[in-house]
C-alpha positions as CSV (number, residue, x, y, z in Angstrom):
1,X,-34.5,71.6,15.3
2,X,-35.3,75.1,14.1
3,X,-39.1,75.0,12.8
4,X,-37.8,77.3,10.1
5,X,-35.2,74.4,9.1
6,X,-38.0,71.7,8.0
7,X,-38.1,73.1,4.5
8,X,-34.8,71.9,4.1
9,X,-36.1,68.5,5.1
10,X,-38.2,68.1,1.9
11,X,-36.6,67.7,-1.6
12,X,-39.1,69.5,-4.1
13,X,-38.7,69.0,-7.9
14,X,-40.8,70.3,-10.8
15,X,-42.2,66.9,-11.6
16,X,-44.3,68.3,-14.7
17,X,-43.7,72.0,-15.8
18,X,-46.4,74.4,-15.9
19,X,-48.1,74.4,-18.8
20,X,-51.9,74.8,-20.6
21,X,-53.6,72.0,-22.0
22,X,-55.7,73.1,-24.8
23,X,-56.7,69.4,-25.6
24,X,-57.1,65.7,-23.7
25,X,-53.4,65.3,-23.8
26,X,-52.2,63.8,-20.3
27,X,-49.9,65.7,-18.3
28,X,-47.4,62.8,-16.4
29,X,-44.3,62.7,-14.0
30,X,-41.4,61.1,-14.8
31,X,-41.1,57.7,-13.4
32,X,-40.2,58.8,-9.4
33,X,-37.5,56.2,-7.9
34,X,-38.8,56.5,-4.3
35,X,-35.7,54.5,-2.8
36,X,-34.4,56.4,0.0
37,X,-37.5,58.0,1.1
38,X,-40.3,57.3,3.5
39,X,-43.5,59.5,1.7
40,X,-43.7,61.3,-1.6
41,X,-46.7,63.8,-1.9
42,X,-47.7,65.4,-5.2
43,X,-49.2,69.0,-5.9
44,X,-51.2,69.2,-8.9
45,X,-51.9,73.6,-8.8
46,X,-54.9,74.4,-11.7
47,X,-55.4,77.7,-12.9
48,X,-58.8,78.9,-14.6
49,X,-60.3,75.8,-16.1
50,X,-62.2,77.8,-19.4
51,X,-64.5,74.7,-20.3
52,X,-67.5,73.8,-18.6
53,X,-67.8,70.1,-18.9
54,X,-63.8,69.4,-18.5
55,X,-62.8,66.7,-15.7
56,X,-59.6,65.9,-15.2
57,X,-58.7,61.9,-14.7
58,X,-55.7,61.2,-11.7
59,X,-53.8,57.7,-12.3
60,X,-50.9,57.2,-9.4
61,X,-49.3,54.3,-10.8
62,X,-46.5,52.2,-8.6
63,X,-44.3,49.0,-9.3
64,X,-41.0,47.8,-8.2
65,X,-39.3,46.8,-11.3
66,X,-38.8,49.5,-14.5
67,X,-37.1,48.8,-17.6
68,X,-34.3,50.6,-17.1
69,X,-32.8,52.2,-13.5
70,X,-30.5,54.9,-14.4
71,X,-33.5,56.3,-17.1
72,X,-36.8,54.4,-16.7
73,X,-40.1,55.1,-19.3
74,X,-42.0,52.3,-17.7
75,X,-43.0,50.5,-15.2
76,X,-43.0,46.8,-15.8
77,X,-45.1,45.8,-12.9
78,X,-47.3,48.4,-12.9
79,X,-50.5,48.4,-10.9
80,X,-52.1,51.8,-9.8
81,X,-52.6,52.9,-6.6
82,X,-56.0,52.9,-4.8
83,X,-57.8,54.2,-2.1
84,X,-56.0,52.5,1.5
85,X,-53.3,51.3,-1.0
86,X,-50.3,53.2,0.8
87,X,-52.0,56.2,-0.1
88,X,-51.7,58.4,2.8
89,X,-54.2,61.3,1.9
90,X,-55.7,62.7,-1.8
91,X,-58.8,62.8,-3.2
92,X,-59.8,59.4,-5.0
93,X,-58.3,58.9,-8.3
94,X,-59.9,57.7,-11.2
95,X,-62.6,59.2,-12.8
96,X,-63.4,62.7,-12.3
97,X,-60.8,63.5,-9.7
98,X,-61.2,67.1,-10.5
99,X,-63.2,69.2,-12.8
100,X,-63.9,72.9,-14.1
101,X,-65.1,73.7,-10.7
102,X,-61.8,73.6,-9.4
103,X,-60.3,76.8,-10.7
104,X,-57.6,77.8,-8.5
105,X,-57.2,74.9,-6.5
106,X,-54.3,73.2,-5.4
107,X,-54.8,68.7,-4.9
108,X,-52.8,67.0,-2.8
109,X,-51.3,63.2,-2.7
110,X,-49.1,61.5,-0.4
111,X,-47.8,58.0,-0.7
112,X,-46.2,56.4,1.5
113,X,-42.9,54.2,0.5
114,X,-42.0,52.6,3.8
115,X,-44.8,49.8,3.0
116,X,-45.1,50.8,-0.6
117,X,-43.5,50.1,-4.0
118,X,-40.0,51.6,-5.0
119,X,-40.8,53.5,-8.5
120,X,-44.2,55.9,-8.8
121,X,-45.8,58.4,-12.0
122,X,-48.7,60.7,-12.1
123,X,-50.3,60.8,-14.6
124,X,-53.6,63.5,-15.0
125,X,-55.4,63.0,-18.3
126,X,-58.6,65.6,-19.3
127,X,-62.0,64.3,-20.8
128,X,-63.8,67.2,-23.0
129,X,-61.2,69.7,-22.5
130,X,-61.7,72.2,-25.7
131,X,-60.6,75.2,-23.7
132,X,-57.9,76.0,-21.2
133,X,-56.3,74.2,-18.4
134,X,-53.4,75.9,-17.2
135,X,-51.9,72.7,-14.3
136,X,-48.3,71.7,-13.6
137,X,-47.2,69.2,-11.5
138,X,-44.5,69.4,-8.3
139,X,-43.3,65.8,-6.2
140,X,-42.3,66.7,-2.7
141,X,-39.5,63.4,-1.2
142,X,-39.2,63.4,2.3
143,X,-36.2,61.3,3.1
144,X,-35.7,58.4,5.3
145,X,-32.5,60.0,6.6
146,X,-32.5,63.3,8.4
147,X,-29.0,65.0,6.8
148,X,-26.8,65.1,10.1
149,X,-26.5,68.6,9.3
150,X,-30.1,69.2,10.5
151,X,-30.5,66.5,13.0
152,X,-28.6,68.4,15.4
153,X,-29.9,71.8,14.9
């Protein structure tokens, strides 16, 4: 295969749109389904952080029963992920997983599915926030199945 093809390999979706949170509202996925793929990863981009005592809470929360498959708002079984819990790489989550020294940066979180649950959300809450927090959040599925279209390239 083509290095240049592996983008194709990945399915990328806008999980939560770009936005600034002027407040300590949380900014959450949708609930993911996962079935069909082997690893889900998670960007969470931040722009300028204006406050100087804002930190920023990560919850990764998994379960394999929602209340509803074809449009779920919750997660019936819901436990949340923690460290060597089919996380695969990220900063901790909890408390404090980023703060206003993090202007600019980009976090990173990939689960894996293969030995993990079936339905995943984000969910990144602020503490203190009075000023600025411009953050979005993307979900990156890598599939099980290579399409045969690029597993003969």
């Amino acid at each position: 295969m083509d290095s240049h093809s592996v983008h194709h390999l990945v399915e990328a979706t806008v999980a939560a749109a770009p936005r600034v949170v002027t407040d300590n509202t949380a900014v959450a996925t949708p609930i993911i389904d996962c079935q069909g793929y082997d690893y889900i990863t998670f960007l969470v981009p931040l722009g300028t952080l204006s406050d100087a005592d804002t930190t920023l809470n990560a919850v990764f929360a998994h379960g394999d029963v929602v209340n509803d498959a074809s449009n779920p708002s919750s997660i019936t079984d819901t436990a949340n992920v923690v460290a060597g819990d089919n996380l695969i790489e990220g900063p901790a989550f909890g408390t404090s997983a980023m703060d206003f020294a993090d202007d600019g940066k980009c976090f990173k979180w990939t689960y894996n599915v293969i030995n993990g649950k079936r339905w995943v959300q984000l969910t990144v809450t602020p503490v203190n926030n009075t000023g600025n927090i411009p953050i979005g959040i993307v979900a990156l599925k890598h599939p099980r199945i290579i399409p045969a279209a690029f597993a003969t390239s």
